[in-house]
C-alpha positions as CSV (number, residue, x, y, z in Angstrom):
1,X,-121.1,63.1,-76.4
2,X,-122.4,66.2,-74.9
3,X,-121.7,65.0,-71.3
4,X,-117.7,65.5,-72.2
5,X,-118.0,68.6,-71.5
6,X,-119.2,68.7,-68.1
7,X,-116.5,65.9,-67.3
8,X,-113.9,68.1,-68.6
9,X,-115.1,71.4,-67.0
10,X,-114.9,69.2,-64.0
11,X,-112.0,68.3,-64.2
12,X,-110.1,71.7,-65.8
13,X,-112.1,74.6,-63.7
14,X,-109.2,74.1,-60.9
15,X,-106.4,73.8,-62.9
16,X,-107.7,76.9,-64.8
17,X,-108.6,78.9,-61.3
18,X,-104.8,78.7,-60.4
19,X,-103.5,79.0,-64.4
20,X,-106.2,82.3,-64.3
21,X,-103.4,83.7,-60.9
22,X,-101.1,83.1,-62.5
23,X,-101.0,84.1,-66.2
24,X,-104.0,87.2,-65.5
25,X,-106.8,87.4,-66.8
26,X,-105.9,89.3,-70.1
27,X,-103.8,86.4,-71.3
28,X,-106.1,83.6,-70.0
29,X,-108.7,85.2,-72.1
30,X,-106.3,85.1,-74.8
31,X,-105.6,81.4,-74.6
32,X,-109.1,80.3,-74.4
33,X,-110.1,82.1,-76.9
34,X,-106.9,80.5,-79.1
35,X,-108.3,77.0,-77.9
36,X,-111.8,77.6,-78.5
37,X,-110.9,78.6,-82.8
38,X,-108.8,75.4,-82.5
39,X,-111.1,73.4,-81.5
40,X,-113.8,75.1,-83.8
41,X,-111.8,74.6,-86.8
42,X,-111.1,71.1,-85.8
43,X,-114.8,70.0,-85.3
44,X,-115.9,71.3,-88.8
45,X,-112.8,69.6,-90.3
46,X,-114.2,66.6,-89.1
47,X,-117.2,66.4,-92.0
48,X,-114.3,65.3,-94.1
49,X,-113.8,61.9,-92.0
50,X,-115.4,59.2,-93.8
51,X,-114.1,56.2,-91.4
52,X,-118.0,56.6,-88.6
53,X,-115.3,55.4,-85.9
54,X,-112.9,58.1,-86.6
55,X,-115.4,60.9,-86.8
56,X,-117.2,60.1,-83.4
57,X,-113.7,59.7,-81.7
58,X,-112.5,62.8,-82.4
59,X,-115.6,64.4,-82.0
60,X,-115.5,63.2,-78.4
61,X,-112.3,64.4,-78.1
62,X,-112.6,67.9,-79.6
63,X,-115.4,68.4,-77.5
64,X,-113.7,67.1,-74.8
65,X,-111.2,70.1,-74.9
């Protein structure tokens, strides 16, 4: 689980480079910061998943973005 996010920093750092150009830096902030609460808020909503299956799929996932 904790290699998905070096996968997906692989795979996003370049689409983020040229997203970064174009947006500025100010708003790309912005976003990533909007993603990261998301994704925080997400991942301890997931203590409520009963199904082991469900909770370490999207665990993977949340991590993943």
């Amino acid at each position: 689980m904790f290699r998905s996010f070096e996968v997906s920093a692989l795979i996003f750092s370049p689409i983020a480079g040229s997203f970064l150009e174009k947006l500025g830096r100010k708003n790309a902030a912005l976003i990533g910061f909007f993603i990261l609460v998301v994704s925080t808020i997400v991942l301890a909503l997931t203590a409520f998943i009963e199904n082991d299956n469900a909770f370490l799929y999207i665990s993977i996932i949340v991590r993943f973005i």
